[in-house]
C-alpha positions as CSV (number, residue, x, y, z in Angstrom):
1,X,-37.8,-9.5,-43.5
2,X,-36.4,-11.7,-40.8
3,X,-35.2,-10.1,-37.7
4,X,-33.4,-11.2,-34.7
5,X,-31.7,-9.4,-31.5
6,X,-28.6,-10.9,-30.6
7,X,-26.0,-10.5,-27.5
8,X,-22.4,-10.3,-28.4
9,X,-19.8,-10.4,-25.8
10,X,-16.8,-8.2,-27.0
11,X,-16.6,-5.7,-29.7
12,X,-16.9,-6.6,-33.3
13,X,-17.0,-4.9,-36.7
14,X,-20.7,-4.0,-36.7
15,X,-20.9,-2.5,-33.5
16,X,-18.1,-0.3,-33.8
17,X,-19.7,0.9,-37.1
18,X,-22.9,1.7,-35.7
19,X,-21.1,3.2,-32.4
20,X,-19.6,5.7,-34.6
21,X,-22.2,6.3,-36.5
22,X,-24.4,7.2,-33.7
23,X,-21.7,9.5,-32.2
24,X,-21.2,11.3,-35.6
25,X,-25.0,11.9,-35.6
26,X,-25.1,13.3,-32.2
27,X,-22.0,15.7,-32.3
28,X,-24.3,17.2,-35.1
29,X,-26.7,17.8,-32.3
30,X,-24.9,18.4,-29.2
31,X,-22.1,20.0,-27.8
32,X,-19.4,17.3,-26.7
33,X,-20.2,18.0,-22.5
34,X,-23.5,16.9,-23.5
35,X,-23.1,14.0,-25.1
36,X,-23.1,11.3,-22.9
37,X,-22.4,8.0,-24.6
38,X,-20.3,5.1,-23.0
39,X,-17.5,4.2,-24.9
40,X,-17.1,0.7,-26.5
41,X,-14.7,-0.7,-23.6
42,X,-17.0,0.4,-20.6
43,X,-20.3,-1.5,-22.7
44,X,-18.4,-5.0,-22.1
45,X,-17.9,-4.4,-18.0
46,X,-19.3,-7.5,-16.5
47,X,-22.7,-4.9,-15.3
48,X,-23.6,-4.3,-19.2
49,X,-25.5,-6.3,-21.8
50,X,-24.5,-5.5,-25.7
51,X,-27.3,-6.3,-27.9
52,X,-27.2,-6.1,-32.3
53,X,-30.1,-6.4,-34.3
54,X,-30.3,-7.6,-37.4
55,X,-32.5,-7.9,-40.6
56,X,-31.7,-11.1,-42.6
57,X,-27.4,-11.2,-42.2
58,X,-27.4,-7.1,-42.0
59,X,-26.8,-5.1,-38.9
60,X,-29.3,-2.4,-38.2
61,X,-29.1,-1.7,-34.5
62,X,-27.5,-1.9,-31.6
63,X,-28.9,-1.2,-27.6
64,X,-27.4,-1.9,-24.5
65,X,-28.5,-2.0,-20.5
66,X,-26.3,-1.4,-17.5
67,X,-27.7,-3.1,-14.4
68,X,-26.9,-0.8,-11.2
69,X,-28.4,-1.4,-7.5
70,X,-32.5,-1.5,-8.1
71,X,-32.7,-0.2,-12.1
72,X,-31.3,-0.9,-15.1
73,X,-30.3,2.0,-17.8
74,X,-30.8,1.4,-21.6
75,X,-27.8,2.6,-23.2
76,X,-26.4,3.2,-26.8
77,X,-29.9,2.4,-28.3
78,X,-29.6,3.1,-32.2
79,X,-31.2,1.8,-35.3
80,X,-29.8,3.5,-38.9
81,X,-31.7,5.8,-40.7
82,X,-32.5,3.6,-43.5
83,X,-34.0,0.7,-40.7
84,X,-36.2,3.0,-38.8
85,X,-39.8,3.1,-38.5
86,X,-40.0,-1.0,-38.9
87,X,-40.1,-1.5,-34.9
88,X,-36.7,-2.4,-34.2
89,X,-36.4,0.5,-31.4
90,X,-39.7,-1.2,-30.4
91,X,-38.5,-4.2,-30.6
92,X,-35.0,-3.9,-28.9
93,X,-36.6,-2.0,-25.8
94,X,-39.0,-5.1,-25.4
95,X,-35.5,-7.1,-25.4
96,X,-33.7,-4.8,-22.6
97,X,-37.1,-4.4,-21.2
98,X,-37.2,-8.2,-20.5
99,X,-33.2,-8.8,-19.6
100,X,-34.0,-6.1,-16.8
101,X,-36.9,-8.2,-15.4
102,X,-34.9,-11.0,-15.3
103,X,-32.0,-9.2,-13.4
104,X,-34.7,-8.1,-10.9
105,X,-34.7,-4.7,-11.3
106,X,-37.7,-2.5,-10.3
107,X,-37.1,0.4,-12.7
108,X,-36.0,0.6,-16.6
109,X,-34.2,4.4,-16.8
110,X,-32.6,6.1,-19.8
111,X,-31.4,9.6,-20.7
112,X,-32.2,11.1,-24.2
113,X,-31.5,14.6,-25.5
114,X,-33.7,17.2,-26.4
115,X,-33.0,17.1,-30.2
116,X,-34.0,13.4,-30.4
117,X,-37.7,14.3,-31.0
118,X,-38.6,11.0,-32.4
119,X,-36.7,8.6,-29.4
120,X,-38.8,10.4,-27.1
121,X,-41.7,9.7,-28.8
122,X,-40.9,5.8,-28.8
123,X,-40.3,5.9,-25.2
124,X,-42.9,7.9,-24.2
125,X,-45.2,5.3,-26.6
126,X,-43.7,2.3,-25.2
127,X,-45.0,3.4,-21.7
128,X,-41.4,5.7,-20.4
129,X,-42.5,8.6,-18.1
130,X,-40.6,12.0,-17.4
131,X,-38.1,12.0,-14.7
132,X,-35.7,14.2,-13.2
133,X,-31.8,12.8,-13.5
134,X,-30.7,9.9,-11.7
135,X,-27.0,8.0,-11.1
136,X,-24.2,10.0,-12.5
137,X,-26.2,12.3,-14.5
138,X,-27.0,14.0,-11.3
139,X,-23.3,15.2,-11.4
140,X,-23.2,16.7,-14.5
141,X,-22.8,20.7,-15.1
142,X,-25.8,22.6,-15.8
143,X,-24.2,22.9,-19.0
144,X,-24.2,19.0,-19.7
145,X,-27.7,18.9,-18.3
146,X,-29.2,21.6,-20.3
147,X,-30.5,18.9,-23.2
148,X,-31.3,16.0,-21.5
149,X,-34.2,14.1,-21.1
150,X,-34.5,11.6,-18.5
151,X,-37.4,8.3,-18.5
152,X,-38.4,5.9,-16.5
153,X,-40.9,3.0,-16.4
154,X,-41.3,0.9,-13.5
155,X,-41.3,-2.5,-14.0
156,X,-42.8,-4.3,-11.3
């Protein structure tokens, strides 16, 4: 089937259904002082890229990147149940992988939580390595830390 990663610019329809899908699934998972998903108004500041992918005309996926000081943070990466294991994670990590690059940065960081078994499996596979917690994370309770998982890769 025919896929494509696009940018959008503002909120739509299909982003706000997958946003709340993807925090429905993870307040299943996580207490709400762990869960540490921006909300939809702070993925359109003028530091964050909002990316949808799509299979023919249908909306599987969405994935984001905030560009801070020397690294860039993939954010709100999701793909639907029914999508996954086709290589759209893949796929939309090579995407924030190379809009990082071109921003300059030197590192590509994200945080995951402990429950998410097969996202850290695709980072680790896509070349992500173990970190300790960077940016605001590092100001986070003990109790918001206690199920994340922080990655890195280096991109230079």
């Amino acid at each position: 089937m025919d896929i494509s990663i696009e940018q959008i610019f503002a909120p739509n329809y299909d982003l706000r259904l997958l946003i709340a899908e993807l925090e429905a699934y993870l307040a299943g998972l996580y207490l709400p002082e762990q869960q540490h998903g921006w909300k939809l108004d702070r993925l359109f500041e003028p530091n964050v890229k909002v990316f949808l992918t799509k299979q023919g005309n249908r909306t599987v996926g969405c994935g984001c990147i905030a560009l801070f000081g020397d690294y860039a943070e993939v954010k709100r990466m999701f793909v639907i149940p029914a999508a996954r294991g086709q290589g759209l994670g893949r796929a939309m990590l090579k995407r924030l992988e190379d809009e990082a690059r071109e921003a300059g940065m030197k590192w590509l960081r994200l945080e995951t939580g402990h429950a998410q078994a097969d996202a850290m499996r695709l980072y680790e596979a896509y070349g992500f390595h173990p970190r300790r917690s960077f940016g605001d994370y590092k100001d986070l309770s003990p109790l918001g830390l206690a199920t994340s998982h922080f990655y890195e890769m280096n991109l230079q």
